[in-house]
SELO-190953 format. One record per residue (C-alpha): z, y, x; chain. Coordinates in steps of 0.001 Angstrom, whole numbers. Example, Ala and Ser with C-alpha at 12.3 -4.5 7.8 and 13.67 -1.06 7.14 Angstrom:
<rs>
{r {7800, -4500, 12300}, A},
{r {7140, -1060, 13670}, A},
</rs>
This chain:
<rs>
{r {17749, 39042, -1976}, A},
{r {17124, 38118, 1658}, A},
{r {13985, 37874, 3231}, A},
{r {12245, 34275, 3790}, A},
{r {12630, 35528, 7962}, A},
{r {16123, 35629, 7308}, A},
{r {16307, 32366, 6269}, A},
{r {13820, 31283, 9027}, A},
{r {16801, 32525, 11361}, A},
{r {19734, 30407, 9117}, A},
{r {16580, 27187, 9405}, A},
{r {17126, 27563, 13304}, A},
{r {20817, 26983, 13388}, A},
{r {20549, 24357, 10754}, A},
{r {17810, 22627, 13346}, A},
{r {20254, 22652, 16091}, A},
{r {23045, 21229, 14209}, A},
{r {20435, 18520, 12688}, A},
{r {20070, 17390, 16446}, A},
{r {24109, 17272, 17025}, A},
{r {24042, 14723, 14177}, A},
{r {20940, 12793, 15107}, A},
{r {22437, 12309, 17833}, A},
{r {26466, 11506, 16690}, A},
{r {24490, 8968, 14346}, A},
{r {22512, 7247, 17341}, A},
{r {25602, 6997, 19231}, A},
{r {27694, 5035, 16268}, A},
{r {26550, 1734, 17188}, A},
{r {23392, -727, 16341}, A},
{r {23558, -975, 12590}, A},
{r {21883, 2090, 11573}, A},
{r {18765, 1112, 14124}, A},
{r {18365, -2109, 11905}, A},
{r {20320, -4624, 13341}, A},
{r {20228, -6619, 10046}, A},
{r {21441, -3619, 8448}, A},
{r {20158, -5148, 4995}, A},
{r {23158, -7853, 5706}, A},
{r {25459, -5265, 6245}, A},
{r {24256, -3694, 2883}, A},
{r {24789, -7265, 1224}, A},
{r {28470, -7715, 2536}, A},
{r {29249, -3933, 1749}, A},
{r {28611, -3932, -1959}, A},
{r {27854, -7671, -2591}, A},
{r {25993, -6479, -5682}, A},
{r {22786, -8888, -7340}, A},
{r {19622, -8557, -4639}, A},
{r {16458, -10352, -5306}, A},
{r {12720, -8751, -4885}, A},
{r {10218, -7554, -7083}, A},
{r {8896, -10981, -8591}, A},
{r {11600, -13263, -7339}, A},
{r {15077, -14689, -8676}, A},
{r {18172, -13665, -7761}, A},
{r {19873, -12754, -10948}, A},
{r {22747, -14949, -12884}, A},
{r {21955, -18540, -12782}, A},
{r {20755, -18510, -9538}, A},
{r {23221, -20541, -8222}, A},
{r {26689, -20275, -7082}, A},
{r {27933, -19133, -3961}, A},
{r {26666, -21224, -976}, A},
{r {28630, -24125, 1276}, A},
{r {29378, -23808, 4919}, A},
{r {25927, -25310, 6520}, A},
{r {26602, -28667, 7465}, A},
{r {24680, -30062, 10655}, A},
{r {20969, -31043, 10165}, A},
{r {20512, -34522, 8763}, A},
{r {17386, -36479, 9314}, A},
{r {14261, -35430, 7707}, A},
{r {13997, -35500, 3573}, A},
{r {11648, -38382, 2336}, A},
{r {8535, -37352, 1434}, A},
{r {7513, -37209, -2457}, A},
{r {4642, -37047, -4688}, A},
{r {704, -37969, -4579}, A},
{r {-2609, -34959, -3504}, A},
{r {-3414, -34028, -526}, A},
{r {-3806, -30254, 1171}, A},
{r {-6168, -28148, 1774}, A},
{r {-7902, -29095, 4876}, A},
{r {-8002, -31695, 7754}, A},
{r {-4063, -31848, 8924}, A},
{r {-3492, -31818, 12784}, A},
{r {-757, -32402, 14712}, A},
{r {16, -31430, 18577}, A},
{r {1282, -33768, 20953}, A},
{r {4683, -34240, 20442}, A},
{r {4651, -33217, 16815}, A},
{r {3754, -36694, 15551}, A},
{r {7209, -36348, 13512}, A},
{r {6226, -33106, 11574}, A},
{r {3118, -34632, 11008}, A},
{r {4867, -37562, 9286}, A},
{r {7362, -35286, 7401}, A},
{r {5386, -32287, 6182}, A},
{r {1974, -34625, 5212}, A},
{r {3077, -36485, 2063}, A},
{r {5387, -33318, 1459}, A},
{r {2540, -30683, 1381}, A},
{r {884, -32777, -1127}, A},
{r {3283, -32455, -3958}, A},
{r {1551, -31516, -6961}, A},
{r {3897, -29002, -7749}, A},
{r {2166, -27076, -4946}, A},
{r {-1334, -26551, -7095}, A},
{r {-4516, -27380, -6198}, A},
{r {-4909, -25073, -2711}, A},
{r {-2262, -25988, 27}, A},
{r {-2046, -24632, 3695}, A},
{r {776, -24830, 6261}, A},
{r {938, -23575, 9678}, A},
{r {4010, -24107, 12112}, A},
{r {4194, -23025, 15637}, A},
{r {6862, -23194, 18547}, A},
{r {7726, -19504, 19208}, A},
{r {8590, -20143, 22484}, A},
{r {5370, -21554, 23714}, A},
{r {3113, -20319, 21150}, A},
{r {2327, -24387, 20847}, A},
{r {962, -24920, 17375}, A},
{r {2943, -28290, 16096}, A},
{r {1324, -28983, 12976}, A},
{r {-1664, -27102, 10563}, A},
{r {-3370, -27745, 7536}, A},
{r {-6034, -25368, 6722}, A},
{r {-4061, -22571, 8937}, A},
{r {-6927, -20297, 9308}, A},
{r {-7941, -19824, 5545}, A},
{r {-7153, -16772, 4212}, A},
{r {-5135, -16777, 1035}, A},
{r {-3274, -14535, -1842}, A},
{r {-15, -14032, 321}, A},
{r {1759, -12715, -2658}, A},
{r {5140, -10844, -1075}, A},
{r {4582, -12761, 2307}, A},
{r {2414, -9984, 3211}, A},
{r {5328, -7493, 3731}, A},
{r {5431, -9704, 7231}, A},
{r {2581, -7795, 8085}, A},
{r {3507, -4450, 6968}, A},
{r {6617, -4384, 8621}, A},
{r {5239, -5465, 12313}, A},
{r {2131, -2753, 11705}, A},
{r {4733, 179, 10723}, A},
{r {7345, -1249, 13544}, A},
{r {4503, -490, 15830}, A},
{r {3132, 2436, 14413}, A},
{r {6364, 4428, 13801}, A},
{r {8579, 2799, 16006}, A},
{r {12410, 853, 14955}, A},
{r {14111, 4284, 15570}, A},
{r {11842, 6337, 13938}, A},
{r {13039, 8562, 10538}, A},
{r {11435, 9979, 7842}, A},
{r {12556, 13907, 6875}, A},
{r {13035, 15277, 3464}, A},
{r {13703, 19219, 3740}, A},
{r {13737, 22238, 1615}, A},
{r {11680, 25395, 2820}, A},
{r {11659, 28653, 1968}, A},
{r {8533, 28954, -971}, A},
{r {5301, 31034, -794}, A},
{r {6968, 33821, -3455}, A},
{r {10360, 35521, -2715}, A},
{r {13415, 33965, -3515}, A},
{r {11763, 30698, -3853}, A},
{r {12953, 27259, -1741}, A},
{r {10796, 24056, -1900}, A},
{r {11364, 20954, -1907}, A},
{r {9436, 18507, 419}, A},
{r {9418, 14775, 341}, A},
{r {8480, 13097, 3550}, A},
{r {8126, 9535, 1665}, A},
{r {11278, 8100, 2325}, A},
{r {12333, 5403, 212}, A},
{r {16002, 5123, 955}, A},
{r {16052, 8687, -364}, A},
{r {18889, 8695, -3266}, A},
{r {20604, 11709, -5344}, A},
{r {23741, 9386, -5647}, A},
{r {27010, 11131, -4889}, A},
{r {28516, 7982, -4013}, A},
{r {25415, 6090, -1797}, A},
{r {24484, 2525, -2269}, A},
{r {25624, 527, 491}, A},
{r {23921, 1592, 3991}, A},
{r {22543, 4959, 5200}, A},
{r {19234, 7014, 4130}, A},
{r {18478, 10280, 3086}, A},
{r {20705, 12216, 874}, A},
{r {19457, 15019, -1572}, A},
{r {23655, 15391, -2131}, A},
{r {24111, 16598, 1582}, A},
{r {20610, 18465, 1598}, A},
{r {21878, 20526, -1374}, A},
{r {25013, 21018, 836}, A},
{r {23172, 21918, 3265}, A},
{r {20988, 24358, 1717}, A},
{r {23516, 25759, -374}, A},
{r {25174, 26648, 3023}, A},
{r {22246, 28187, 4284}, A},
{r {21238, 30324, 1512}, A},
{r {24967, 31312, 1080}, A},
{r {24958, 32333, 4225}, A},
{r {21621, 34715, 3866}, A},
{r {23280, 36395, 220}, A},
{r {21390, 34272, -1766}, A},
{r {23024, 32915, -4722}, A},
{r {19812, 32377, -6984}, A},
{r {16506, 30653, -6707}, A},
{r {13479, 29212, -8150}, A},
{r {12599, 26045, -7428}, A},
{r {9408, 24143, -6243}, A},
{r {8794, 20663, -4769}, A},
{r {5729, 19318, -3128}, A},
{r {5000, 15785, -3073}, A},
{r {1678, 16132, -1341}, A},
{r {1791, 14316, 1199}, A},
{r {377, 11446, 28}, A},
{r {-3082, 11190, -1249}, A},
{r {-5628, 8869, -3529}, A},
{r {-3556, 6999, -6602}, A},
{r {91, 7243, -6811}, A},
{r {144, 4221, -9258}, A},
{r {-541, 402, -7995}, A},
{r {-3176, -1196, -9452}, A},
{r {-1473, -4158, -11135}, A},
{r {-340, -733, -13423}, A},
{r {2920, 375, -14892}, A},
{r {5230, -2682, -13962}, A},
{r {8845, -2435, -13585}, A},
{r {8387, -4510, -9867}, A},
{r {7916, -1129, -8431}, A},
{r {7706, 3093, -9198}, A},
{r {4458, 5298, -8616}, A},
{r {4097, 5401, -5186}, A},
{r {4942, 9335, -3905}, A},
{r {6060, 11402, -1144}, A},
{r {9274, 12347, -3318}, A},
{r {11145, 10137, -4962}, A},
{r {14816, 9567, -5430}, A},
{r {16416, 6365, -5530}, A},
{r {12631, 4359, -6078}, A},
{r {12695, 6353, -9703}, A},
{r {15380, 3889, -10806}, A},
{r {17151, 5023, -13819}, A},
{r {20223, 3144, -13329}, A},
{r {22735, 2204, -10659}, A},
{r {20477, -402, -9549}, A},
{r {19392, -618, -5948}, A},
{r {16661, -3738, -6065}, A},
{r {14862, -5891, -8549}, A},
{r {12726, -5222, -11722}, A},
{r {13454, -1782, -13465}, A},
{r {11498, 364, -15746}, A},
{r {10796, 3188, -13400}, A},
{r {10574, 7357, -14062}, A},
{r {7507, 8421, -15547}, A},
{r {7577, 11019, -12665}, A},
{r {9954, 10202, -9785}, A},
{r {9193, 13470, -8289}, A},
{r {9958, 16051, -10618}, A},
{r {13146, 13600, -11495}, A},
{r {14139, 14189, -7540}, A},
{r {13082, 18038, -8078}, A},
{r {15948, 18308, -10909}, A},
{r {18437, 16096, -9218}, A},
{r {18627, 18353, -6631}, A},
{r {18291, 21581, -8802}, A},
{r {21193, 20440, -10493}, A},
{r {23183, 19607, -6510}, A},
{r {22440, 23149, -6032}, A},
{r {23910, 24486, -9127}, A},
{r {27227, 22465, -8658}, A},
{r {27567, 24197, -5369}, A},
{r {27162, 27870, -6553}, A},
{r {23721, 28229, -6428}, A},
{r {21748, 28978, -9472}, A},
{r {17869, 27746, -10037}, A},
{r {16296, 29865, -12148}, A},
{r {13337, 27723, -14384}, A},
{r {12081, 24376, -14130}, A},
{r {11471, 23349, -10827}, A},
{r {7509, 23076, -10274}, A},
{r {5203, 21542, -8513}, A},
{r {3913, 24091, -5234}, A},
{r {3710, 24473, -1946}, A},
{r {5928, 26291, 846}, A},
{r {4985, 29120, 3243}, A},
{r {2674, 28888, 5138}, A},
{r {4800, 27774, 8556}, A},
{r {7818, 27874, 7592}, A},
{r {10631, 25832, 8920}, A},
{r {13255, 23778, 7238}, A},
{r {16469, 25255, 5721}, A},
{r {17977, 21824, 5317}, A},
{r {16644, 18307, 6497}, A},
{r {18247, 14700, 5351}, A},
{r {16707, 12118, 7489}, A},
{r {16066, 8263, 6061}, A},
{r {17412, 5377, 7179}, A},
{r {15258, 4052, 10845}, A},
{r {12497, 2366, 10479}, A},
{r {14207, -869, 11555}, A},
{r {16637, -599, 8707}, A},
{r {13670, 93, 6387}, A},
{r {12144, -2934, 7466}, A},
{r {14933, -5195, 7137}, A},
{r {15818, -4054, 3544}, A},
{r {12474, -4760, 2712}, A},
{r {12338, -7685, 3455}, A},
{r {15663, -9222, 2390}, A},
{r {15319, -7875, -1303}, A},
{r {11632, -8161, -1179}, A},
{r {11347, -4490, -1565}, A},
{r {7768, -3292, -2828}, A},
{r {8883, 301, -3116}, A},
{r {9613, 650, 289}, A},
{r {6605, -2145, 1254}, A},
{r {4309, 536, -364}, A},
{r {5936, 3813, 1364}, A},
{r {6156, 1865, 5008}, A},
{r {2144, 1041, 4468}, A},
{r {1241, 4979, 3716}, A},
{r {3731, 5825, 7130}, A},
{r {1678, 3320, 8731}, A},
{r {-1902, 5214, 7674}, A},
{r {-220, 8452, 8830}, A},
{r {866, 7515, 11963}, A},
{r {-3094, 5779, 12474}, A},
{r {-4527, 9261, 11521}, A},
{r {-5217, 7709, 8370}, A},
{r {-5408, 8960, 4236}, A},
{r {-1912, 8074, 2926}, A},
{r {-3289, 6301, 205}, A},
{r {-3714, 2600, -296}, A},
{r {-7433, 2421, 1347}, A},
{r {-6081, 3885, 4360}, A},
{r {-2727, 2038, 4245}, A},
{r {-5169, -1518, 4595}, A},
{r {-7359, 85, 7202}, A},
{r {-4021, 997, 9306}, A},
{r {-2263, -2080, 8930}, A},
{r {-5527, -4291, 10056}, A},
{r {-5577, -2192, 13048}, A},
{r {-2376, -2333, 13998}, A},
{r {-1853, -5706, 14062}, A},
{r {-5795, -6257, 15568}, A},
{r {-3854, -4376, 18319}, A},
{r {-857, -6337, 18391}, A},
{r {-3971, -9114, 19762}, A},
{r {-3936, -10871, 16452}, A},
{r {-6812, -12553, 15040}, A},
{r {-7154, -10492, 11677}, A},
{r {-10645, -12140, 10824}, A},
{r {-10987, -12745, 7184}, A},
{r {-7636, -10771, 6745}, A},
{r {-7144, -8165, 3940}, A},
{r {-4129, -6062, 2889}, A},
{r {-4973, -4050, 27}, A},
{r {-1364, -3155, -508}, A},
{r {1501, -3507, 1117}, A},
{r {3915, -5381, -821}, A},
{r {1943, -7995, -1975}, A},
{r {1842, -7404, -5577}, A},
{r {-2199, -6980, -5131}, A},
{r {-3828, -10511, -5666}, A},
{r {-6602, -8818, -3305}, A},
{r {-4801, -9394, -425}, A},
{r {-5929, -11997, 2004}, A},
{r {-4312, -13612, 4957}, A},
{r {-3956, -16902, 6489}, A},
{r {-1217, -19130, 7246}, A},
{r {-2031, -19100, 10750}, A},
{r {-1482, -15069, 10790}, A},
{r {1560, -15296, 9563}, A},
{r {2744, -17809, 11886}, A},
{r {1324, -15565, 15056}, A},
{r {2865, -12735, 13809}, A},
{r {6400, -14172, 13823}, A},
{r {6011, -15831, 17336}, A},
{r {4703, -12249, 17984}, A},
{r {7734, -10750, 16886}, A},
{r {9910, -13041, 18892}, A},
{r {8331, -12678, 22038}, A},
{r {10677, -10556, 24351}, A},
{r {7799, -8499, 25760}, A},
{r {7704, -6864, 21574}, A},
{r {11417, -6267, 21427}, A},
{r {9913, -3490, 19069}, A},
{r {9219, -6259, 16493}, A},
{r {12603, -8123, 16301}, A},
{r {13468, -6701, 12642}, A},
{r {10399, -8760, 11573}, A},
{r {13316, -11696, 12320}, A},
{r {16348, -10158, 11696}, A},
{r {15325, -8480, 7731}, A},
{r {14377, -11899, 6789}, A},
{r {17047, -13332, 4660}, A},
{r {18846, -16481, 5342}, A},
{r {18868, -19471, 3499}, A},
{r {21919, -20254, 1551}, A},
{r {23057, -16781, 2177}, A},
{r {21065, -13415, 1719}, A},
{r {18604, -11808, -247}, A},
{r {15646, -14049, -1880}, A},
{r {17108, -16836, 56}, A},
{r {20877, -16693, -1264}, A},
{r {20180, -19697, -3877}, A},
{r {17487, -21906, -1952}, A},
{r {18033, -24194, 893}, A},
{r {22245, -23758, 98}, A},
{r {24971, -26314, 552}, A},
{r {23704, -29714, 2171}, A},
{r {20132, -28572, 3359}, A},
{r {19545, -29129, 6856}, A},
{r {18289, -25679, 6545}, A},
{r {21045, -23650, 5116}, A},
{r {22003, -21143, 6992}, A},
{r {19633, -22274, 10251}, A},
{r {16202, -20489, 8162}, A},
{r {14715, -17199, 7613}, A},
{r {12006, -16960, 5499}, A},
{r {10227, -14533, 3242}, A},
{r {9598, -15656, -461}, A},
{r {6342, -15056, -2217}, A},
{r {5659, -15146, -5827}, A},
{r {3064, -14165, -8118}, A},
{r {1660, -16189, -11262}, A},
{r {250, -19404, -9760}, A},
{r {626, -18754, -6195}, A},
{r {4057, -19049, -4062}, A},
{r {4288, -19081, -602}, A},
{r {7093, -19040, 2182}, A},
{r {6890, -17648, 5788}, A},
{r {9977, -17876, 8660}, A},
{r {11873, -19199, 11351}, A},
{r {14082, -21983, 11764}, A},
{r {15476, -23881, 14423}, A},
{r {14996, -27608, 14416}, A},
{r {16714, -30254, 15774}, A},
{r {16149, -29767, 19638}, A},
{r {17211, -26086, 19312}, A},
{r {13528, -24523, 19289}, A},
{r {12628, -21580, 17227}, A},
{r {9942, -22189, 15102}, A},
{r {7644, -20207, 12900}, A},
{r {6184, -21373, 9856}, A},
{r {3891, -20560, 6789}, A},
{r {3555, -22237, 3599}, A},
{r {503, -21241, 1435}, A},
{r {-574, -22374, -2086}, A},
{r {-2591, -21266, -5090}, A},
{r {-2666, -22451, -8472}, A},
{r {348, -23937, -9027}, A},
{r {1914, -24927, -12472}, A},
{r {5250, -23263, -12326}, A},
{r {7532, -21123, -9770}, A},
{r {10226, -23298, -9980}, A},
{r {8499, -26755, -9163}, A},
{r {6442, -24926, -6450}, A},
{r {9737, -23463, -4766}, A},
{r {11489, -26514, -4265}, A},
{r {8880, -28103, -2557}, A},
{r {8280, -25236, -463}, A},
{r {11896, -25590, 311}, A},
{r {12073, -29499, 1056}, A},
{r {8632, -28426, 3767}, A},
{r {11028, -25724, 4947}, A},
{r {14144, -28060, 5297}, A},
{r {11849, -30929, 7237}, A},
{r {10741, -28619, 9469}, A},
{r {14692, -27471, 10161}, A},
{r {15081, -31478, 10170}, A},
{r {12452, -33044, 12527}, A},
{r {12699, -33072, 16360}, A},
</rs>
């Protein structure tokens, strides 16, 4: 059998034709560096979307209308009052009328704040407790994605490879913690990393060295502290690992609630075992958990979708699994533990350096799912004006991955047909057990951009709480 230097030699012509197909990829056009690649994904394989602890499924309404022009503002219903002494700017006398009586729908709970802000100017128009920090619920993965966008970077990629093992004759697999990452033969819609063409690849290489037999290790190391969230097993999202294929889904699904793999990485260990054996290679054992020689470089590499498409999936399905893997590339990239302590330490100081006011912020996690998390309505709000301010062109994905209402993602069935706001906002959904919330852009009336955040706690049901969410949404898209 050959020596592991004699696959080192095979590793460096692998390397080299790794770069000729980074760079055939980056020349193929703007989809695979995010530009609303999760839209492309949508119109590719038009399957069900919907995130971790929002609809989506049958019965959530039929396909949407063409978006009509924006009628006049919705009337205002119910009795309460939020959270907060309102305040209007000058000029925004009209969102003060709209959104007031609106925001105090009971169906909202007992804890209501709003922020919205001209992106343009940075001009807040109307708040209502906007610097209060509250449970965010999925609204959160705002945050994550403009921390990892400026950690990592939109064209940044994370590698999966197989190296040759400590003992002879033994490869290893090691996961990078990408979360697009699938053992498919035929891939869901959209790029990412492939264990099919890194078996390919591999099997090439050792082929090529006389090897037709191996043992098999993996190493999922590379992230540290808990692998499981702390809400505990939930089918909203898989143990949170270096390797994992497909988000440990058992089924064809690609987003939404699951029961996930006991182990995703071992699962991803045998997947690929078995690629290997369909392509002459034998693997002698179980594969097991190790790690590779010391230095040794990659035989094969499969490289995961960019960042920007990352980001953008995220947040149109409301993605936790890839929320949670984004947050530990953040901590890396900070010279932080990959685990979820340093995930919140790296995200706080990425967006502290963004000049954000993180004050009373927290992100425990960074999906959302953790009811420790902690941000304001205000934050949000800054962070989407941030995102559209040309001088962070860095941060656009933040805008593009959010899905449009009436159309994609968590959006498809809210805000459709007549709204004023179909089709004209982009807003992330938030739900957990008594607290919903809703974050975007829309343009209004007068053609300005603006960013908004809708906060609430203790509400009596999902559904009440997101159609009022949606009429605040749809006045905001309504009022000059």
């Amino acid at each position: 059998m050959p020596s592991v230097k004699t696959w080192q030699l095979i590793a460096g012509a692998a390397a080299a034709g790794l770069a000729l197909s980074v760079a055939t990829v980056a020349a193929a056009g703007p989809w695979d560096s995010g530009q609303r690649k999760a839209e492309r994904d949508r119109a590719a394989s038009w399957g069900l979307t919907g995130g971790a602890d929002h609809g989506g499924g049958p019965g959530s309404g039929s396909l949407p209308q063409a978006a009509p022009s924006a009628p006049g503002v919705l009337d205002a219903t119910g009795p309460g009052a939020a959270r907060g002494q309102a305040a209007a700017a000058p000029g925004g006398g009209g969102l003060a009328a709209a959104l007031g009586p609106l925001l105090a729908d009971p169906a909202l709970g007992s804890v209501r704040t709003a922020s919205v802000v001209d992106t343009a100017t940075g001009q807040v128009l109307y708040e209502s407790g906007a610097r209060e920090p509250m449970t965010p619920a999925s609204t959160v993965k705002i945050a994550t994605a403009a921390a990892a966008l400026t950690a990592l970077g939109p064209e940044h990629r994370i590698r999966t490879t197989v190296v040759p093992g400590a003992t002879p004759g033994q490869i290893v697999l090691v996961g990078g913690g990408d979360p697009s990452l699938t053992a498919r033969k035929k891939r869901p819609a959209g790029s990412g990393g492939s264990l099919v063409a890194l078996a390919a690849d591999a099997a090439q290489a050792l082929k090529a060295a006389g090897t037709d037999t191996v043992s098999l290790g993996y190493d999922d190391s590379l992230y540290s502290g808990p692998a499981r969230h702390p809400i505990g097993v939930n089918p909203n999202i898989a143990l949170v690992t270096a390797l994992a294929a497909d988000e440990g889904r058992p089924d064809d699904s690609t987003s939404g609630p699951v029961d996930r793999a006991e182990d995703p990485a071992r699962d991803a260990a045998r997947a690929f075992g078995a690629l290997l054996a369909e392509r002459g290679v034998k693997v002698t054992g179980e594969p097991a958990r190790t790690k590779p020689a010391a230095g040794a470089q990659p035989l094969a590499t499969t490289l995961s979708t960019p960042v920007a498409g990352l980001v953008e999936r995220m947040l149109t399905n409301s993605d936790n699994d890839i929320a949670e893997a984004l947050a530990r590339q953040t901590a890396l990239a900070s010279g932080q533990p990959a685990a979820f302590e340093g995930g919140e330490k790296a995200v706080s100081a990425r967006l502290a350096g963004l000049g954000l006011d993180v004050a009373g912020s927290r992100f425990a996690d960074g999906s959302g799912l953790n009811r420790a998390d902690k941000v304001s309505a205000g934050l949000l709000t800054a962070l989407l004006a941030k995102a559209a301010d040309p001088a962070h062109p860095e941060l656009r994905p933040v805008l593009t991955g959010l899905p449009v209402a009436g159309f994609t993602g968590t959006l498809r069935g809210r805000n459709a047909g007549a709204s004023p706001a179909a089709g004209l906002l982009r807003a992330k959904t938030g739900t957990l057990s008594g607290v919903n919330s809703l974050s975007g852009t829309v343009v209004d009336t007068s053609g300005r951009l603006l960013a908004f955040a809708f906060l609430t706690a203790n509400t009596p049901g999902p559904e009440g709480a997101e159609k009022a969410l949606d009429k605040l949404a749809a006045a905001v898209a309504g009022t000059a």
